[in-house]
VEXROMAR-92386 format. One record per residue (C-alpha): chain; z negated, x, y negated. Coordinates in pm, 1 decimal. Each point is the difference from the previous one (the first is absolute). Last residue first. Example, Ala and Ser with C-alpha at 12.3 -4.5 7.8 and 13.67 -1.06 7.14 Angstrom:
2
 chain       c3       c1       c2
     A   -714.0   1367.0    106.0
     A    -66.0   -137.0    344.0
This chain:
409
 chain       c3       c1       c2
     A    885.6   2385.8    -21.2
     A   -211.3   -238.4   -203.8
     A   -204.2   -156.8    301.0
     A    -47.7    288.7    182.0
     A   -387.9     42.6     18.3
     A    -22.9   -425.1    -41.6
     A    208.4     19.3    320.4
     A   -195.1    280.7    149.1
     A   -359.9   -169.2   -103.0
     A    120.7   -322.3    120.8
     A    148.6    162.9    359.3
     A   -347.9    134.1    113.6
     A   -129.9   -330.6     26.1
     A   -220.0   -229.8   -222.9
     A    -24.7   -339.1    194.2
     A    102.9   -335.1   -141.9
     A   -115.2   -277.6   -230.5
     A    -62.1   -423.1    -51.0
     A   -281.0   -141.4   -136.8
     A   -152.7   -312.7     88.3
     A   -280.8   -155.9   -219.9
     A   -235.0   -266.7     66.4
     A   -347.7   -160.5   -172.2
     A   -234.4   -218.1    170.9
     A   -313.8    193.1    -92.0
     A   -268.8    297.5    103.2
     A    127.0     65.5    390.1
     A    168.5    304.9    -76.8
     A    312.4    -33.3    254.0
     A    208.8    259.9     51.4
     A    318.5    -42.2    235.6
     A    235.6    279.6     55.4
     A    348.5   -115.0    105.9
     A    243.1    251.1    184.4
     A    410.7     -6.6     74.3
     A    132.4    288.3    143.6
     A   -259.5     46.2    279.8
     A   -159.3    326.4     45.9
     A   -314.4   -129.0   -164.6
     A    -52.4   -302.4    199.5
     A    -38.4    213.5    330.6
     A   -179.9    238.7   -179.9
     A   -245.8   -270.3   -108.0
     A    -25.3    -97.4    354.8
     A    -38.5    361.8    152.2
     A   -306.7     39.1   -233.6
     A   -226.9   -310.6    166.7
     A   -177.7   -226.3   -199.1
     A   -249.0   -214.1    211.4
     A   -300.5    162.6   -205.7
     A    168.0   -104.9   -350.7
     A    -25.4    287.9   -198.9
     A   -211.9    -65.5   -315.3
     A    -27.2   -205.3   -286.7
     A    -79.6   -290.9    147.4
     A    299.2    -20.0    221.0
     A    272.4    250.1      5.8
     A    303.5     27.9    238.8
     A     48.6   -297.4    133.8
     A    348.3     40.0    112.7
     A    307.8   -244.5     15.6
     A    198.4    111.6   -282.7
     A   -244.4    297.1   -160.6
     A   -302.1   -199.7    -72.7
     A   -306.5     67.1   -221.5
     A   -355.1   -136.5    -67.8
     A   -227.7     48.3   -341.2
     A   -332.4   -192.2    -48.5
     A   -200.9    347.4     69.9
     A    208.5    155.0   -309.2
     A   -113.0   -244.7   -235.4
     A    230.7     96.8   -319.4
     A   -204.8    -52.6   -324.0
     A    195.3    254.6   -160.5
     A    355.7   -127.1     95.7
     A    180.1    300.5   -102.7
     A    226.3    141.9    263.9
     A   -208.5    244.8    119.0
     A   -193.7   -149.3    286.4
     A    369.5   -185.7    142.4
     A    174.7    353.7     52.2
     A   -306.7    129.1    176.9
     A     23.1   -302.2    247.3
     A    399.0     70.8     18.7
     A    -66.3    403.2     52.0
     A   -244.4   -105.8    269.2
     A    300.5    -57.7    182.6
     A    133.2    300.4    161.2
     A    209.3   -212.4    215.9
     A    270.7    301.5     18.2
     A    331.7   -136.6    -16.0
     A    115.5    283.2   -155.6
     A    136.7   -201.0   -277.2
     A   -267.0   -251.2    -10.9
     A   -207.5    308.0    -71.6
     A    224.5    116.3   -270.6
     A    -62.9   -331.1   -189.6
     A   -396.2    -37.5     46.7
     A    -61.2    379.8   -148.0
     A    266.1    -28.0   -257.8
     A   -181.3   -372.7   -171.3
     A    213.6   -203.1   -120.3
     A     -1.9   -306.4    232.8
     A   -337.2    -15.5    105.0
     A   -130.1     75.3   -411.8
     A    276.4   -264.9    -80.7
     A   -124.2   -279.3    249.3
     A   -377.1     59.7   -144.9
     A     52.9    -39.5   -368.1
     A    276.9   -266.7     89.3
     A   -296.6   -164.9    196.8
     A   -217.2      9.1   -377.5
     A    277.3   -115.0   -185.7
     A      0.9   -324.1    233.9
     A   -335.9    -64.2    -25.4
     A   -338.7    -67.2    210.6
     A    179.1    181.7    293.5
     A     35.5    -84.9    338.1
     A    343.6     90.8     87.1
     A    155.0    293.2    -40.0
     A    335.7     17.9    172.0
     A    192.2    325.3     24.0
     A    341.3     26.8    191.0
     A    129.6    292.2     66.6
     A    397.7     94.7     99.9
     A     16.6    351.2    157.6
     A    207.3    286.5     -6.5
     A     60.0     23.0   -373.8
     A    226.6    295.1   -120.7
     A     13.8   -120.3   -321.4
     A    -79.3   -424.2    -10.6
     A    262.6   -139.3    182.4
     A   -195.3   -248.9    186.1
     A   -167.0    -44.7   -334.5
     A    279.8    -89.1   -212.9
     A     72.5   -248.4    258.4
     A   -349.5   -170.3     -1.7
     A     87.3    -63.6   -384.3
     A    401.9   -123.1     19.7
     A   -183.0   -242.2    322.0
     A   -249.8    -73.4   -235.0
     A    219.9    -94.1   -322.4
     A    196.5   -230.2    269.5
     A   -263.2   -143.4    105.5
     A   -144.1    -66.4   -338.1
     A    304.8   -146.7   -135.8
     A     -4.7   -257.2    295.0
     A   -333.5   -116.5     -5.5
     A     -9.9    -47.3   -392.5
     A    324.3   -223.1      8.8
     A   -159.7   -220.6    260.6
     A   -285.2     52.7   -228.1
     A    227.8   -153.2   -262.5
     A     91.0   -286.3    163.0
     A   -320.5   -113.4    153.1
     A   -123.8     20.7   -356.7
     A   -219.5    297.2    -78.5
     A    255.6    228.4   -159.8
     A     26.7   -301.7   -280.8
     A    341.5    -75.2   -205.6
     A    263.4     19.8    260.0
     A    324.5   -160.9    -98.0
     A    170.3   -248.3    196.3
     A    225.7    155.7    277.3
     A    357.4    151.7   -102.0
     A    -17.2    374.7    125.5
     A    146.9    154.6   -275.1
     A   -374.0    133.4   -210.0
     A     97.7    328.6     17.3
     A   -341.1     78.3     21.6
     A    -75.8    419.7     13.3
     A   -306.8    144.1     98.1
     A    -36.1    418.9    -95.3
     A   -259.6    248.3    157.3
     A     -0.4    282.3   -179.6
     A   -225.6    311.2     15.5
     A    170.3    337.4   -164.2
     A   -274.7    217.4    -67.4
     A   -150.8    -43.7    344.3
     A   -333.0    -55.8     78.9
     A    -71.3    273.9    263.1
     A   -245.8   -112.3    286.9
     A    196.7    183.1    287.5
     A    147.2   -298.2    209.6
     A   -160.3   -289.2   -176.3
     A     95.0   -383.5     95.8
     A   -177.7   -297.5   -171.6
     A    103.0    -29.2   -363.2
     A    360.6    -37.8    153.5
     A    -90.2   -309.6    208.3
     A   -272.4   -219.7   -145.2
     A    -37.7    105.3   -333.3
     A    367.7     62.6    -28.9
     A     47.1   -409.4     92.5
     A   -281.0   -131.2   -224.0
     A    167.0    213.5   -316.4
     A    381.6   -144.7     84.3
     A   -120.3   -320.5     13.9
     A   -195.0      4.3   -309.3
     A    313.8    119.9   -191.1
     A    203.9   -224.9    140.7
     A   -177.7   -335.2    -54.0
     A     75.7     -0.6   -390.0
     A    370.0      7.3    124.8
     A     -6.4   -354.5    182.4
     A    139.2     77.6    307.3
     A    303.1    -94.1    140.5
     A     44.3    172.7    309.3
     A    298.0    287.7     27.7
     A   -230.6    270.2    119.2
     A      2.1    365.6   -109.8
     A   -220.5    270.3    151.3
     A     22.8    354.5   -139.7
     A   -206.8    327.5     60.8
     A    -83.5    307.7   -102.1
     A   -247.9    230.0      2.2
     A   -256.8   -290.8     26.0
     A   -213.1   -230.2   -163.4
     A   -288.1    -37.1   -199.1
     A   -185.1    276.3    101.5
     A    182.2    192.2    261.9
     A   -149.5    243.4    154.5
     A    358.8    202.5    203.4
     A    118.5    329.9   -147.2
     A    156.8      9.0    314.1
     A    258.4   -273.2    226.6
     A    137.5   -227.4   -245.4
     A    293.2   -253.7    -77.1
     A     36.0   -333.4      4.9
     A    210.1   -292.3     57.0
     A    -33.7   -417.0    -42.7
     A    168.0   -372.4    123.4
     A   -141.6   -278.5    -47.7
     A    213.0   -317.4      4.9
     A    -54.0   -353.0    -20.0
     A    147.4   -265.4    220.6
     A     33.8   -366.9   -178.4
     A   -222.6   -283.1    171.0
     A   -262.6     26.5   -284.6
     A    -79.7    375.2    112.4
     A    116.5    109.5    333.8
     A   -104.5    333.4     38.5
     A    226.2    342.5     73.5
     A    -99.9    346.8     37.2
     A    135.0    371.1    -79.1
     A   -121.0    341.0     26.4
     A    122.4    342.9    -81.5
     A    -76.3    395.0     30.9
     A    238.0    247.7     49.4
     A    -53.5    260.3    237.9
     A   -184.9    352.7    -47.2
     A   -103.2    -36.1   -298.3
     A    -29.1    328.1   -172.5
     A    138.3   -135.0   -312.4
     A    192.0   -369.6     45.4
     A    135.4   -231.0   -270.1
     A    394.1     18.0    139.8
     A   -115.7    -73.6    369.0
     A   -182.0   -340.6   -125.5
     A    291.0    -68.1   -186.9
     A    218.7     29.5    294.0
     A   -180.1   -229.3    192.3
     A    -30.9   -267.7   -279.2
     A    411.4    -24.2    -52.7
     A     73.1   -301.1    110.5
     A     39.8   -172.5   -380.9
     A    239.0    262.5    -85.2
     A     26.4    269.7   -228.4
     A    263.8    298.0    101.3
     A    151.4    -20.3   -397.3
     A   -310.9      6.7   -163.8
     A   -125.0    291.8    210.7
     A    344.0    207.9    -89.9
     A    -41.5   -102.5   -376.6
     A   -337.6    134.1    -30.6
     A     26.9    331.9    178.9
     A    110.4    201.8   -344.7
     A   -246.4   -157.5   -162.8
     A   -278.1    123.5    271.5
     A    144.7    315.2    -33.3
     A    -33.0     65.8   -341.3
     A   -359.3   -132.9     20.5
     A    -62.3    324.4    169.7
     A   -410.9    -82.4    -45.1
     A   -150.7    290.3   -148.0
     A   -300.5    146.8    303.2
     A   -312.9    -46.7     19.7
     A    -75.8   -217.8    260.4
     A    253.7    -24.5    301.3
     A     79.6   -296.0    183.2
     A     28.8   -357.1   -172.9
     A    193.3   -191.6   -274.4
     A    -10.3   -358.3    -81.3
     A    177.1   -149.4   -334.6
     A    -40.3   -344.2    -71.8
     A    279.9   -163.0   -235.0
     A     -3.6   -325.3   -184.7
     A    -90.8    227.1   -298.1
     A    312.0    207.7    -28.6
     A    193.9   -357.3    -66.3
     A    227.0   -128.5    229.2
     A    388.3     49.9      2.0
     A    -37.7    122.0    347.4
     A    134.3    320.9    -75.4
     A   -175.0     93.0   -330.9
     A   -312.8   -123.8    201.0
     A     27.6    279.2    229.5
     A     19.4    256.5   -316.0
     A   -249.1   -109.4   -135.1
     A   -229.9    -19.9    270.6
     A     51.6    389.6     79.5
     A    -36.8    112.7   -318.7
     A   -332.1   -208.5    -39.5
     A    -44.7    222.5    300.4
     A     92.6    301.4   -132.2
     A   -173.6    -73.5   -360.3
     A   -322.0     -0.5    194.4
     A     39.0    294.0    193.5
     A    101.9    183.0   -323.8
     A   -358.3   -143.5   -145.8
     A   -145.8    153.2    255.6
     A     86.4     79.7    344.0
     A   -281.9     16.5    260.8
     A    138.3   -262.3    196.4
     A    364.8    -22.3      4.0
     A    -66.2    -38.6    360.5
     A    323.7     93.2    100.1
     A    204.8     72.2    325.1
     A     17.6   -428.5     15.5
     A    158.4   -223.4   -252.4
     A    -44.7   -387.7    -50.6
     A    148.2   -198.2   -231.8
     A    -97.2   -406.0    -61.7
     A    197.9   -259.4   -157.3
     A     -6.0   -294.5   -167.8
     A   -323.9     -8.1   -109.1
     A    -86.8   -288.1   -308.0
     A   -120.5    126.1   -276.7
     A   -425.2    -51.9    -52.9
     A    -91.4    284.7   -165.4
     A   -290.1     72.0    221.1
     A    293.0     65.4    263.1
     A    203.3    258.7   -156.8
     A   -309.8    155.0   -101.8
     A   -196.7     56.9    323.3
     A    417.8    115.7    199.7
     A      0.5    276.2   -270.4
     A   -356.2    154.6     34.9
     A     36.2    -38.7    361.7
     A    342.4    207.6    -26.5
     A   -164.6    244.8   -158.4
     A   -237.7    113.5    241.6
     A   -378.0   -112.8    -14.1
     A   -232.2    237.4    -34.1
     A   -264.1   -206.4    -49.4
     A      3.6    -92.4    370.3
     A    -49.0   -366.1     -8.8
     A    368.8    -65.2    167.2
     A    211.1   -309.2    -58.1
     A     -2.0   -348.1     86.9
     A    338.9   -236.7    -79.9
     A    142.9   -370.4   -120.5
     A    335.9   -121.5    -44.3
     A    156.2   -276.6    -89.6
     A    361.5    -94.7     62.4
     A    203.2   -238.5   -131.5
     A    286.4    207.5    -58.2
     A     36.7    140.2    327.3
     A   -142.1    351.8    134.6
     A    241.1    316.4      1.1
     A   -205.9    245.2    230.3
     A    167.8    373.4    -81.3
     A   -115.1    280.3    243.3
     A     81.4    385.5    -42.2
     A    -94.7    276.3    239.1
     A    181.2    -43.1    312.5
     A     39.9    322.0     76.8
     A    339.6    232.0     66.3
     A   -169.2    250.6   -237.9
     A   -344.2     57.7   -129.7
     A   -178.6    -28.3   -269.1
     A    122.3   -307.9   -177.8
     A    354.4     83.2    159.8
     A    127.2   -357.9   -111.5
     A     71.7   -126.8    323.7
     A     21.7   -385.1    -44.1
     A   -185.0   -307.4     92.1
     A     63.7   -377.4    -77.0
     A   -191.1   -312.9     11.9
     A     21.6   -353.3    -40.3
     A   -251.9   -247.4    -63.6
     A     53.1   -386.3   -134.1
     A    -32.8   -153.5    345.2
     A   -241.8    230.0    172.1
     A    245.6    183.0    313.9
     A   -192.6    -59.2    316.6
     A   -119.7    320.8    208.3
     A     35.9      6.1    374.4
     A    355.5     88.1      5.6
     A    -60.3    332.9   -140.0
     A   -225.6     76.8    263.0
     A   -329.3    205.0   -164.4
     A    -42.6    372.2     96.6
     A   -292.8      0.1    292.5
     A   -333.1     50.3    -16.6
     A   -250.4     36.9    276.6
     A   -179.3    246.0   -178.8
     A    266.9    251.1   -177.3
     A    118.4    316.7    156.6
């Protein structure tokens, strides 16, 4: 069962003037699915997107980099699920230049204002056949209300759809965010996520996008791990359909544009933190701060060892506070010069660690009692700097390794 997650209300998610989408059944790899999603985006429209590091990257990646270094303007976006095509070749690429093309022959847009997306399983020759043949049924159901059930058409082994909308008042006029994703294993992201989507109708200068869209991974989908494996389909995708009718944005740091800022980060939190709650067989919802540090990359060095680590995760499952595992954790992550007699630690409300070493008011039945909660935040701090970083993860229970076990069956 997720972690305090529940499947989005329709009703609570604003349409993006300029967005509509549409989902069909196109029996990717299974049938009676949602499998195929179609965004249609305005003319107008700019576009602006993060994808995975992992070398590996699938073929749709390769795709969705090129369309957008060469500059066309995207008019639409197509999204499978069942299928990685990861792992593919030069037939995986074809497929989903197939794909595009054949998309854009409906639209009357050019192959090249198209972004294909695909996710699921690696390895395997993308049934682009399929996906053609579920085209015209998703362009037919599009509508602008229709976030919920794209969220439920992108989904692996999710186990609810994930979405997320806000509102901000920017120059008197109301501007939209509105966002899904989709993840729950194979969860590191670096640079973004397994999926995910967040539109807004605000009219922002187009140069501003891309920035935007890199601050807001790095501070929500570049923060949550569930079993430190960098996916080789990573995409996180901001769209601007630019409708909204205020005077243009042409600085992030104006009042205007953080306003802008604020909101497209929540959102691309909330779609983050979700992921997370529904990480694979998760039982537990952590929450790792490291403060103290004399840089940033060093605390991520820390966070990630916490939040990775087998030993740390499967005792948060059993609730056991067996936490010498965090200290040990925190020695290896790589800060060579690490003081360990400067080092305290918190789990919530407890003073676990000071100095170093067991603080002599810590008790064992208060760390349990934190540790069979469903919600948990460990607290590090280095004392060597100013520096911050909060990670977000889960516990490793018995249920990942049999969903992962029986993933293609």
């Amino acid at each position: 069962m997720p972690v305090n997650l529940q499947a989005p209300d329709p009703q609570s998610l604003f349409p993006v003037p300029g967005v509509t989408l549409g989902i069909a059944e196109a029996g990717v790899r299974k049938a009676n699915r949602k499998d195929v999603v179609v965004v249609s985006l305005a003319e107008g429209s700019a576009v602006a997107g993060v994808f995975t590091k992992n070398r590996y990257c699938a073929a749709p990646v390769q795709v969705c980099r090129e369309h957008l270094a060469g500059g066309a303007a995207v008019r639409a976006i197509v999204i499978n699920t069942g299928n990685a095509n990861a792992g593919t070749g030069a037939d995986g690429l074809a497929r989903a230049r197939r794909t595009c093309t054949s998309l854009a022959g409906l639209l009357g847009v050019a192959p090249e204002q198209v972004l294909p997306f695909s996710t699921g399983v690696i390895m395997e020759t993308l049934p682009v056949e399929r996906i053609e043949a579920g085209l015209p049924a998703a362009l037919a159901d599009r509508q602008p209300a229709h976030w919920a059930r794209a969220a439920e058409g992108i989904m692996t082994t999710d186990t609810l759809p994930k979405a997320a909308s806000r509102q901000v008042q920017i120059g008197g006029v109301t501007v939209t965010v509105t966002g899904i994703s989709k993840g729950a294993g194979m969860i590191r992201p670096n640079m973004a996520t397994m999926l995910g989507f967040v539109a807004t109708d605000a009219v922002l200068a187009p140069g501003l996008l891309q920035p935007l869209v890199t601050r807001a991974a790095d501070a929500s989908f570049n923060r949550i791990t569930i079993d430190g494996d960098t996916s080789t389909n990573d995409s996180f995708v901001l769209i601007a359909t630019r409708q909204a009718g205020h005077a243009e944005i042409t600085s992030l740091d104006s009042a205007e544009g953080q306003a802008l800022s604020a909101a497209v980060l929540a959102v691309s939190r909330e779609l983050a933190q979700a992921i997370v709650r529904d990480g694979e067989g998760a039982t537990k919802f952590i929450t790792v701060q490291i403060d103290g540090g004399r840089t940033e990359d060093e605390c991520k060095l820390a966070a990630y060892a916490i939040a990775h680590s087998p030993l740390v995760k499967t005792a948060f499952f059993a609730s056991d506070p067996n936490l010498g595992r965090i200290l040990a954790a925190v020695g290896y992550a790589g800060i060579d010069d690490l003081d360990q007699n400067l080092i305290e630690m918190h789990l919530d409300d407890v003073h676990v660690v000071t100095q170093g070493g067991r603080n002599p008011s810590y008790r064992e039945e208060d760390g349990q009692r934190v540790m069979k909660q469903s919600e948990i935040t460990v607290k590090v701090n280095l004392n060597r700097g100013a520096a911050s970083v909060t990670v977000w993860t889960c516990d490793l229970s018995h249920d990942y390794v049999s969903i992962n076990a029986d993933y293609r069956s």
